[in-house]
TORDOGU-750065 format. One line per field, with one value per residue (C-alpha): residue number from 1; residue in one letter; x, y, z negated. Coordinates in Angstrom, 1 decimal. Example, Ala and Ser with C-alpha at 12.3 -4.5 7.8 and 13.67 -1.06 7.14 Angstrom:
<pts>
k	1;2
r	A;S
xx	12.3;13.7
yy	-4.5;-1.1
zz	-7.8;-7.1
</pts>
This chain:
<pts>
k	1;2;3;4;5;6;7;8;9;10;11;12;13;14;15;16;17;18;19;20;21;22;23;24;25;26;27;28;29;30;31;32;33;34;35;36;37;38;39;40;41;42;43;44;45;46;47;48;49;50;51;52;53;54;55;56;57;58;59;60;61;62;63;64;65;66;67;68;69;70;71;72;73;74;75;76;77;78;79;80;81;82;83;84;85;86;87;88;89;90;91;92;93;94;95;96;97;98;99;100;101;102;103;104;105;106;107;108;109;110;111;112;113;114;115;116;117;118;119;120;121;122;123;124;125;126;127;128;129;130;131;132;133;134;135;136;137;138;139;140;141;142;143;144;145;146;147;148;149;150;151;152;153;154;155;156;157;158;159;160;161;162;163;164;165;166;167;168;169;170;171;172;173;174;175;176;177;178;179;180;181;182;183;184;185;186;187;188;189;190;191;192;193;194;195;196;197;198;199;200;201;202;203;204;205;206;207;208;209;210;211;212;213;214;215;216;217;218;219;220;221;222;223;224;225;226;227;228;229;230;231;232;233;234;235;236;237;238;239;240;241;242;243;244;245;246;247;248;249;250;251;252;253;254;255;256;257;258;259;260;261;262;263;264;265;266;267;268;269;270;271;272;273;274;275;276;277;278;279;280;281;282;283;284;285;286;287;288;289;290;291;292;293;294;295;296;297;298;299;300;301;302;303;304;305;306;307;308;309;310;311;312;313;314;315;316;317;318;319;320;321;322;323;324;325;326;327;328;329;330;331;332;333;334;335;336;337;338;339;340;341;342;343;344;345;346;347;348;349;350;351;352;353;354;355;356;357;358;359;360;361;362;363;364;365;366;367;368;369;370;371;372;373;374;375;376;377;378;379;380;381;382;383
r	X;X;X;X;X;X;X;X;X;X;X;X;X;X;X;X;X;X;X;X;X;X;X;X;X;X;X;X;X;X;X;X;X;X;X;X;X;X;X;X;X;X;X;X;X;X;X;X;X;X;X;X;X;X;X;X;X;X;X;X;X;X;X;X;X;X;X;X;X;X;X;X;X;X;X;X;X;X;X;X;X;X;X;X;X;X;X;X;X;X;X;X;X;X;X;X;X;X;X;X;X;X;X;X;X;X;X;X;X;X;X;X;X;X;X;X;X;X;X;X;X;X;X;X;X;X;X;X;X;X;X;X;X;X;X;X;X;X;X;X;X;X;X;X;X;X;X;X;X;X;X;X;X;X;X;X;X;X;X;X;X;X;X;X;X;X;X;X;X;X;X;X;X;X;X;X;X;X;X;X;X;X;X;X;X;X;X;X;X;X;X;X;X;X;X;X;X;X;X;X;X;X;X;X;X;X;X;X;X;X;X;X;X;X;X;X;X;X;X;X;X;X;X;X;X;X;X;X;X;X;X;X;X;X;X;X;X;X;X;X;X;X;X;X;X;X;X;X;X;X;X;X;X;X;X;X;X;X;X;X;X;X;X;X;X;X;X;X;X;X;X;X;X;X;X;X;X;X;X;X;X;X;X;X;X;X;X;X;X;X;X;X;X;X;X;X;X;X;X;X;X;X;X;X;X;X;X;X;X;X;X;X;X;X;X;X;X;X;X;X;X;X;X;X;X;X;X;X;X;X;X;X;X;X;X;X;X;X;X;X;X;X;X;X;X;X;X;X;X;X;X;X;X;X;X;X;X;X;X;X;X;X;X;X;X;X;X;X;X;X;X;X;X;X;X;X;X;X;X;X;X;X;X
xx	5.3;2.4;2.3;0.9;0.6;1.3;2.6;1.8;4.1;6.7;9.6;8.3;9.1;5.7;6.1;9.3;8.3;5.6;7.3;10.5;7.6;6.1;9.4;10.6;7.8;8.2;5.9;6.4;5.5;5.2;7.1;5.2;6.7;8.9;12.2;13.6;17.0;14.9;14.1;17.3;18.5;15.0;16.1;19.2;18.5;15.0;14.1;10.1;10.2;10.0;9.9;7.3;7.7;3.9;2.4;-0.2;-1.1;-1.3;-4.0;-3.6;0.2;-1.5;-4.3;-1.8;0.7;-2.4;-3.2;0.0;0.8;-2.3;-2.3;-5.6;-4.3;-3.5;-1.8;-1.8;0.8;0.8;-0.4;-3.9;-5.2;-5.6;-6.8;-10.3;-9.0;-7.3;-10.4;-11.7;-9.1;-9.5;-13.1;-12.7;-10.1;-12.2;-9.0;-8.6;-7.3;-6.2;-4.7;-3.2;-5.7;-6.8;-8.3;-12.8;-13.6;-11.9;-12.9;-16.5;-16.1;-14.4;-16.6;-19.8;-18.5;-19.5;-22.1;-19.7;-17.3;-20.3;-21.2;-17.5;-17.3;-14.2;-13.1;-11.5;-10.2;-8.9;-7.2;-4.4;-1.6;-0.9;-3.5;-5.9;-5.4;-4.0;-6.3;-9.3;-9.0;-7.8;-11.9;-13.7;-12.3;-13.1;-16.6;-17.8;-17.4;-19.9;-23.5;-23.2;-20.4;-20.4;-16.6;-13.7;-10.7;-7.6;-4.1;-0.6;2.4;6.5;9.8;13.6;16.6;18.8;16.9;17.3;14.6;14.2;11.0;7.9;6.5;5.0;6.2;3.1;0.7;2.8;2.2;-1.1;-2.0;-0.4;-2.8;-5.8;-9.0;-9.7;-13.2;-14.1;-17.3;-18.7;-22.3;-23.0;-22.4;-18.9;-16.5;-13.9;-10.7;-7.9;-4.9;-2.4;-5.1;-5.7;-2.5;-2.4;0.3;-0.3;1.5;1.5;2.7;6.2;6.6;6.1;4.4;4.5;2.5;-0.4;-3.3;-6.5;-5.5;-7.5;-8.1;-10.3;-11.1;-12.8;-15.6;-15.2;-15.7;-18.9;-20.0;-20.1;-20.6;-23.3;-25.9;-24.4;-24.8;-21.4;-21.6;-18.1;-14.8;-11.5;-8.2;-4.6;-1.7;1.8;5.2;8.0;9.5;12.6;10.4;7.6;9.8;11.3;8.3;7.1;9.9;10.0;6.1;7.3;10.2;7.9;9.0;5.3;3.5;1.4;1.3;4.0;7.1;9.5;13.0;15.2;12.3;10.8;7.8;8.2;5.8;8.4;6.5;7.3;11.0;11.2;9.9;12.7;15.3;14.5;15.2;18.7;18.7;20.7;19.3;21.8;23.7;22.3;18.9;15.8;12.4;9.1;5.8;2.6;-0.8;-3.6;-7.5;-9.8;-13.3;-15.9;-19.2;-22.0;-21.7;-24.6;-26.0;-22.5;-20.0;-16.9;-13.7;-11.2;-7.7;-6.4;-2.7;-0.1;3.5;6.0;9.5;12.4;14.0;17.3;17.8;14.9;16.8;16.0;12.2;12.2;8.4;6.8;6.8;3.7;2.0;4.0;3.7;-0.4;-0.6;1.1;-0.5;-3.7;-2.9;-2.0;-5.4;-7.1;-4.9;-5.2;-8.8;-9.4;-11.5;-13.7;-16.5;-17.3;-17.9;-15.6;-14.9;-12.8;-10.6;-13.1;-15.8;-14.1;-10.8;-11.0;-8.7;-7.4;-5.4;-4.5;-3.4;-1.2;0.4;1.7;3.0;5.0;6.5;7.3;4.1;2.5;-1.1;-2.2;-5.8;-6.2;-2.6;-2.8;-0.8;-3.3;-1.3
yy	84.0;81.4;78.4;75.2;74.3;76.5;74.5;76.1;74.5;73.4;73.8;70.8;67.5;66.4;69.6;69.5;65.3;66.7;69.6;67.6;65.1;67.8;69.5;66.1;65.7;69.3;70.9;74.7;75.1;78.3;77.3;79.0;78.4;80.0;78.9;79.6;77.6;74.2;74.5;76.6;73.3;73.3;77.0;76.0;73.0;74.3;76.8;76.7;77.1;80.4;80.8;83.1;83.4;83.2;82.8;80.4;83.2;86.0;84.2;87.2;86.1;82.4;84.7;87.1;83.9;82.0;84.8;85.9;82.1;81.8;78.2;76.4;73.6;73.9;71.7;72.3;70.8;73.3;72.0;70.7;73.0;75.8;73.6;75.1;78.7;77.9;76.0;79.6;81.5;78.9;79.3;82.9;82.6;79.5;77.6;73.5;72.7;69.1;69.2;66.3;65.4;67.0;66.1;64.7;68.3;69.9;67.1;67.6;72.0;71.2;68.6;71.2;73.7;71.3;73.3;76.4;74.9;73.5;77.0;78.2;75.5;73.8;70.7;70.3;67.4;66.9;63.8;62.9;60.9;57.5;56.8;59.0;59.1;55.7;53.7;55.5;55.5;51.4;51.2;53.0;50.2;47.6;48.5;48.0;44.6;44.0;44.1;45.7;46.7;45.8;46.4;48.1;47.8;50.6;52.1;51.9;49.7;50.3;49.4;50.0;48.0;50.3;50.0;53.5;56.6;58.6;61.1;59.1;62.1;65.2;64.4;66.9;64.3;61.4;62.4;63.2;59.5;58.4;60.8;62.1;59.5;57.8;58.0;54.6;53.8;50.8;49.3;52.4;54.9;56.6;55.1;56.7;55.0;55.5;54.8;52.9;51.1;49.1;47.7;44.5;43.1;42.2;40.4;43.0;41.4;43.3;44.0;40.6;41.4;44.3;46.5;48.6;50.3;52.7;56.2;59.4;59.6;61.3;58.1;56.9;59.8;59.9;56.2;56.4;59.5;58.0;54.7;53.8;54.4;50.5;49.0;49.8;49.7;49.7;51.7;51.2;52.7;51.0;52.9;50.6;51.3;48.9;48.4;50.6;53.5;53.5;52.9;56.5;58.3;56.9;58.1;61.7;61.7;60.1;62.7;65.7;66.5;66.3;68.3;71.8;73.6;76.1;76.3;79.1;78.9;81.7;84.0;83.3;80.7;77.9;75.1;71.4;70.1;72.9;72.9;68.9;69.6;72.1;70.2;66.5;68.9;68.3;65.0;62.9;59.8;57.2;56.2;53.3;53.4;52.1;51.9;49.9;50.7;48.8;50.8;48.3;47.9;45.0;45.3;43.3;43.1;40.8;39.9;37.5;37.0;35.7;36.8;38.9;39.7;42.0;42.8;45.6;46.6;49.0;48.3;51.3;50.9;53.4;54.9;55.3;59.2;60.0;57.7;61.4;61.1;57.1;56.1;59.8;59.3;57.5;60.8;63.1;61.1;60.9;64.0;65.2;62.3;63.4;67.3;66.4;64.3;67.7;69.6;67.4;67.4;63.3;64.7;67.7;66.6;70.3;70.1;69.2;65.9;63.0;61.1;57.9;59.8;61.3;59.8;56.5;53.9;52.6;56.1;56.5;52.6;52.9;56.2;54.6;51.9;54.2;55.5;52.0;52.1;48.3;48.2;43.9;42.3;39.6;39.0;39.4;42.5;44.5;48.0
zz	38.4;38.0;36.3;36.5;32.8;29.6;26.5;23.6;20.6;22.8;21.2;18.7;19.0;20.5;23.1;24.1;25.1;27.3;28.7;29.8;31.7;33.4;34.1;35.6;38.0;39.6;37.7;36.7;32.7;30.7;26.8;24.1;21.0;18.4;18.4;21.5;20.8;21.1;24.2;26.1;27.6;29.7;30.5;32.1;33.6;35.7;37.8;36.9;33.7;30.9;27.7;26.3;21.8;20.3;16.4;15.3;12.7;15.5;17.9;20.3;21.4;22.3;24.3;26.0;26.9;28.7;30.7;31.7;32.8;35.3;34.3;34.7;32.3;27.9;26.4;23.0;20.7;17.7;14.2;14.6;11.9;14.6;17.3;16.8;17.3;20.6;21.9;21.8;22.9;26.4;26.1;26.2;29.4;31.2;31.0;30.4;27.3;25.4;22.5;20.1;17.5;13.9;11.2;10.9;10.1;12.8;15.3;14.6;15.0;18.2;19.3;18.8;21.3;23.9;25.0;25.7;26.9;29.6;30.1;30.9;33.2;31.4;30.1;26.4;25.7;21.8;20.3;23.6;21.8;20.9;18.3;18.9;22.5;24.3;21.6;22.6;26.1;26.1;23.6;26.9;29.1;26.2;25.4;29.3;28.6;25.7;25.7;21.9;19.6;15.9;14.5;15.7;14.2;15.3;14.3;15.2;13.5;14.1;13.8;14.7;15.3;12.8;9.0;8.1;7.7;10.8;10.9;12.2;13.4;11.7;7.9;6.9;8.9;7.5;4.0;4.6;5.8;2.6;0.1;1.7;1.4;4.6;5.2;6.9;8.4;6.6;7.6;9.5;6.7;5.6;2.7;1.0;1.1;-1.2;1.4;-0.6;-2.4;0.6;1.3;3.5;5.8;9.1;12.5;15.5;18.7;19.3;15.3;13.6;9.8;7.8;5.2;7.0;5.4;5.9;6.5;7.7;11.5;14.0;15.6;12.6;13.5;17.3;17.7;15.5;17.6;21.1;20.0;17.5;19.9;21.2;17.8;15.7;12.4;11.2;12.0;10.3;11.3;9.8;10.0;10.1;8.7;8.4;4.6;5.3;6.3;3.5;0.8;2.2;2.2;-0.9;-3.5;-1.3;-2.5;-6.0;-6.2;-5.7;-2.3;-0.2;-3.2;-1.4;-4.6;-4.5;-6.9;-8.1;-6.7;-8.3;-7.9;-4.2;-3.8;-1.6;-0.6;-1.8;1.8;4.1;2.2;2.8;6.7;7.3;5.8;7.8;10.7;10.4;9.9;12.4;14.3;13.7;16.9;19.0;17.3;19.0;18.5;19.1;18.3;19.1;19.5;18.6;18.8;18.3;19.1;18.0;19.5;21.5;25.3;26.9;23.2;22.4;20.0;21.7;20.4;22.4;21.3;23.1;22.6;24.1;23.8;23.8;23.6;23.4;26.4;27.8;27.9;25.7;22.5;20.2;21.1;19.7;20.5;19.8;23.7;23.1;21.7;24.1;27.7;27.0;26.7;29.9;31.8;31.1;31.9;35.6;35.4;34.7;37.6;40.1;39.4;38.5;35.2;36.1;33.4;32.0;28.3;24.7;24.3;22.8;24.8;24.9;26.3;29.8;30.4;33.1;32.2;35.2;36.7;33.0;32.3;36.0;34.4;30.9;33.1;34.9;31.5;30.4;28.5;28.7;28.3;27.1;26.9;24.7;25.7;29.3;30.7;32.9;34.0
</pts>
């Protein structure tokens, strides 16, 4: 059997969200993944669908799966720490591939096999999601509309009905956000950040005030990248998390929970993070829990020798059936939005790139509307 799409980490949460879209709209999908028990309910409940066990660490399983599926279209949601490896295994194959963002310095090595990827005749597309992702693609539509850019302002900012922790996402990336420098561009040149240094609260249409603060993100270098050829000089990215939620995260981190260095537990090392990540597995989203998340970016720049401001936001709310997903549909949904794009042949650029440099707005914009997904500018909705 053939495929149209392989999902490689789909039986995480972020997969499972694209592979149930996909599955939905008639779609066959190949599930690559290693827990097979996550995904058994697609199994049962479709007939173009198969499950095929694969391992990060053994790149060879990712390579055999692809070319067993006959799929044109990747869509990678494994840990972004081996997106560079699968970029070459598609490479290799002369497959599409998108994955969900990484880190600057995986950015940039993925980024610089632009000119293979041209050569294979493929498009790879890296940073689909929320933020990077729905942000980047709502700056292409924004920046047509200035003469220059200057400032550019991004990041994301939640909440729920119910006060209690639930997972964000990834609680590796979470922490991460938390710790790791943010390397903003300031005056056209890069600034360390130290994230909860920079605390300031903020009013989010959707989410009324609440703490946000510079974190690490691709966009900070992809928005540079394509962009400062226009006149931008500075890029900050803010992540938001309501008070119920940080004060979580922060005493986990506190307690000793997020630390990488490994301890000894009655004789066998363990990693406290990869412990804490296995162990929020189980924990139960509270009945009738909802949430909303608002994906933000204000661009500052010159129009007519006038100065422009746009404020671009997207709106995502929680949906019936999907209540377990809360707003990760806003990283999931992208992502298999913008693999039909690739299928049904809407992006056929051949190169690497970020989302902001290939993806039109419009078809994209229709799509999130379609999910629920509300797309404003400067307060008028325009999907």
């Amino acid at each position: 059997m053939s495929f149209d799409f392989v999902v490689l980490g789909a039986t995480g949460m972020q997969g499972r969200i694209v592979t149930r879209d996909l599955l939905e709209k008639g779609y066959s999908v190949l599930l690559c993944g290693r827990d097979k028990t996550r995904v058994v309910h697609f199994l049962k409940k479709y007939r173009k669908v198969e499950f095929r066990h694969i391992e990060a660490t053994k790149i060879h399983t990712i390579h055999d799966a692809i070319g067993h599926s006959k799929a044109k279209v990747v869509v990678n949601c494994i840990e972004g720490n081996w997106n560079d490896k699968v970029l070459e295994v598609c490479c290799h194959l002369g497959v599409n591939v998108i994955d969900l963002g990484s880190e600057i310095p995986m950015t940039k090595r993925q980024l610089a096999m632009d000119s293979l990827c041209k050569k294979k005749g493929m498009t790879a597309i890296t940073g689909i999601g929320s933020v990077p992702g729905v942000g980047s693609i709502m700056l292409r539509y924004a920046a047509e509309k200035f003469d220059k850019l200057e400032s550019i302002d991004v990041g994301f900012s939640w909440d729920s009905n119910i006060k209690r922790f639930v997972v964000p996402f990834s609680i590796e990336s979470v922490v991460e956000e938390f710790t790791e420098p943010a390397p903003v561009v300031i005056r056209g040149k890069f600034v360390k950040k130290i994230p909860l240094h920079s605390i300031i609260k903020k009013y989010h249409r959707g989410i009324g005030k609440e703490m946000q603060f510079y974190v690490r993100h691709p966009e900070q270098y992809t928005f540079y990248h394509y962009f400062k050829n226009r006149g931008l000089k500075n890029v900050r990215f803010y992540a938001g998390f309501p008070d119920h939620s940080f004060k979580v995260i922060k005493d986990l981190m506190d307690l000793g929970f997020a630390e990488n260095e490994k301890i000894n537990y009655f004789g066998v090392k363990i990693k406290p993070i990869n412990f804490l990540t296995q162990l929020l597995k189980k924990l139960q989203i509270p009945k009738g829990y909802k949430e909303k998340e608002n994906l933000w970016i204000k661009i500052r720049g010159i129009k007519n020798g006038k100065a422009k401001t746009i404020l671009m936001e997207c709106l995502v709310p929680s949906l019936k059936s999907w209540e377990d997903a809360g707003c990760n549909i806003d990283t999931g949904f992208p992502a298999s939005i913008l693999a039909i794009m690739l299928k049904d042949g809407i992006i056929t650029d051949a190169g690497s790139f970020a989302p902001e440099a290939v993806v039109p707005p419009i078809p994209f914009f229709k799509e999130l509307r379609k999910r629920h997904m509300v797309v404003y500018e400067n307060g008028m909705v325009i999907n």
